[in-house]
C-alpha positions in Angstrom: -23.6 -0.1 -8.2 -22.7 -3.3 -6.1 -20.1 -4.6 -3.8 -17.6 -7.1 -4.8 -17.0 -9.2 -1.8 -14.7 -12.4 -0.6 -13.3 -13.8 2.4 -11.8 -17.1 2.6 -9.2 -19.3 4.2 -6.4 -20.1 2.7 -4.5 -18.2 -0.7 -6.5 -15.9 -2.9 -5.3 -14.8 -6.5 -7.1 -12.1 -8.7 -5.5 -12.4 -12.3 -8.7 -10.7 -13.9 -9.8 -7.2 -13.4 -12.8 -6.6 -11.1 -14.9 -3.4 -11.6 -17.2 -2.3 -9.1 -19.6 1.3 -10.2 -18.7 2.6 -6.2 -19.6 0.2 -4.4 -17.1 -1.8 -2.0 -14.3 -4.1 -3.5 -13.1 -6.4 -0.5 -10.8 -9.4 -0.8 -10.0 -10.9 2.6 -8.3 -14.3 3.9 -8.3 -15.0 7.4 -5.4 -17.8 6.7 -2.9 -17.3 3.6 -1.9 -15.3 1.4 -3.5 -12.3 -1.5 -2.0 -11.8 -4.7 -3.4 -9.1 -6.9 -1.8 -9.4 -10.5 -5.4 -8.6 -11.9 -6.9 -4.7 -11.4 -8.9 -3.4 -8.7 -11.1 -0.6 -9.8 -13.9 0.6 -7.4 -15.4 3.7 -9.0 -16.8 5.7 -6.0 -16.4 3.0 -3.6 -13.4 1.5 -1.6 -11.0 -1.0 -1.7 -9.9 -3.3 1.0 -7.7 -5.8 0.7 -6.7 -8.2 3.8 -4.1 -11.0 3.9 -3.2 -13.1 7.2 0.3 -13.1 6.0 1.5 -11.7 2.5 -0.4 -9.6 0.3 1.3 -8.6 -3.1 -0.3 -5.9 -5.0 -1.6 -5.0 -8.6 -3.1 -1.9 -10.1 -6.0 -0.2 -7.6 -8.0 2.7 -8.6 -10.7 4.7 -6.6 -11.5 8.1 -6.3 -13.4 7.9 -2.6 -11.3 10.2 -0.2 -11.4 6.8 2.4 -9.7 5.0 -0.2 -7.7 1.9 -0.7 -6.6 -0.2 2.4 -4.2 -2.9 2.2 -3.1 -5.2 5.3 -0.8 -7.8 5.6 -0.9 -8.8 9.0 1.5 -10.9 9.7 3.7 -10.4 6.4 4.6 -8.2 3.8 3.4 -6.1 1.2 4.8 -6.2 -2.3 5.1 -5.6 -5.7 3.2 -8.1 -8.0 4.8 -6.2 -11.4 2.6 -2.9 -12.6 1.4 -2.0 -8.7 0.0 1.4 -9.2 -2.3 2.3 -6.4 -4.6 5.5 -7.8 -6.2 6.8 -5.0 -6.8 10.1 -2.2 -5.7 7.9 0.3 -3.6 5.0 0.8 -3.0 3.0 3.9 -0.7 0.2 4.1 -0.6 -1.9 7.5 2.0 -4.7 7.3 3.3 -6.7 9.9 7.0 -6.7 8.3 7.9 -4.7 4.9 6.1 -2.8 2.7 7.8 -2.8 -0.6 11.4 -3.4 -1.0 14.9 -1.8 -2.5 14.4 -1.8 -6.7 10.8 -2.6 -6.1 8.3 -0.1 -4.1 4.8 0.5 -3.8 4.1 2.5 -6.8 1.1 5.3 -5.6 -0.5 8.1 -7.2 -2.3 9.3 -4.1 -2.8 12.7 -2.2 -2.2 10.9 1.2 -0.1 8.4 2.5 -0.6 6.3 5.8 2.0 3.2 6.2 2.8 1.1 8.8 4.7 -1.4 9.7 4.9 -3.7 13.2 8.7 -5.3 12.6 7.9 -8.7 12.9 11.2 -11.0 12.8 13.2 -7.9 13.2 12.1 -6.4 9.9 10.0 -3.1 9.0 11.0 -1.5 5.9 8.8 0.6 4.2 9.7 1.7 -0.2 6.9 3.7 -1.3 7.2 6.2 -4.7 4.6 8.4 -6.1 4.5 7.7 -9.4 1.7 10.9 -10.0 2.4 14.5 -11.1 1.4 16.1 -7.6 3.9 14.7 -5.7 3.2 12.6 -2.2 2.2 14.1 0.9 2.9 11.6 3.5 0.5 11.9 6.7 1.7 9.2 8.6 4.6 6.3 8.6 5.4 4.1 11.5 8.1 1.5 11.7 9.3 -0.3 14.2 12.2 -2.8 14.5 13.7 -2.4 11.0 17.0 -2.7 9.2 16.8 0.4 7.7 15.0 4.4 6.9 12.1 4.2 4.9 12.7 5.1 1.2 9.7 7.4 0.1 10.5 8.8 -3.7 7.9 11.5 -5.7 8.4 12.3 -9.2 8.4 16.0 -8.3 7.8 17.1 -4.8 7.7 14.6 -1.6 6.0 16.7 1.7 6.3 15.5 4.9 3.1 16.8 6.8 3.2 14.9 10.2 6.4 13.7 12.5 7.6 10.3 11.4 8.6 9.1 14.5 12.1 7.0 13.6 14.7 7.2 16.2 18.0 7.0 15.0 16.7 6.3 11.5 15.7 9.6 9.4 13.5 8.7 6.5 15.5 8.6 3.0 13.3 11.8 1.1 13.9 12.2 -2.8 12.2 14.4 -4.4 13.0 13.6 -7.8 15.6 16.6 -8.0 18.3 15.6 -5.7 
């Protein structure tokens, strides 16, 4: 039971699959880029994963109720191929989009948190739940975007805060419509 651990500068790839036995997975650079195409599986423990500007995700699995965190801070978040995120909770902080139109942010997750600052005059948000339970979404924020958030669930999408989008009402399917 350890914690996997790296912060760097510049461009970080994980093509292998890192395991931890619940202790903390963190990948972190303070000046590039994360690409996940390997898996992230943290047991117990949590997952955080930090890029300055573009972070493009792979398979994440936890079961700790904190979760998986994934931040791109001055960029996006996107797909990297097979993206599942297995989890309690996600939350997704990007600076522009998270996900994009034919390619979301595939989650099996109880809770949903995602953010976006509209950088550049972007802020689109694709999330789907990929899981059996359907997606309750706690919290989305966008700002500055070209469009409604597109949040999809295989069977039942539940809206259980106020998403706060002026003039832009999310785009809900629930698999049946």
């Amino acid at each position: 039971q350890g914690s996997s651990t790296g912060t760097f500068a510049g461009d970080i790839t994980v093509s292998s699959t890192i395991t931890s036995n619940g202790g903390t997975i963190l990948v972190d650079t303070n000046n590039g880029s994360v690409t996940l195409t390997g898996t992230l599986d943290a047991g117990a423990g949590t997952i955080t994963v930090t890029g300055d500007t573009n972070v493009s995700v792979g398979p994440m699995t936890t079961t700790n109720v904190a979760g998986i965190t994934v931040t791109a801070t001055n960029g996006s978040i996107s797909d990297a191929g097979v993206n599942v995120l297995t989890t309690p909770l996600v939350s997704l902080n990007a600076g522009m989009n998270i996900g994009g139109l034919g390619a979301p942010i595939d989650t099996d997750v109880v809770s949903l948190y995602a953010s976006t600052q509209g950088l550049a005059g972007t802020g689109d948000i694709y999330v789907a739940d990929v899981g059996a339970t359907g997606l309750a979404i706690e919290t989305v924020t966008a700002r500055y975007f070209s469009g409604a958030p597109v949040l999809s669930g295989g069977g039942q999408v539940r809206v259980n805060a106020e998403i706060p989008l002026p003039g832009f009402p999310p785009v809900l399917t629930d698999g049946t419509s």
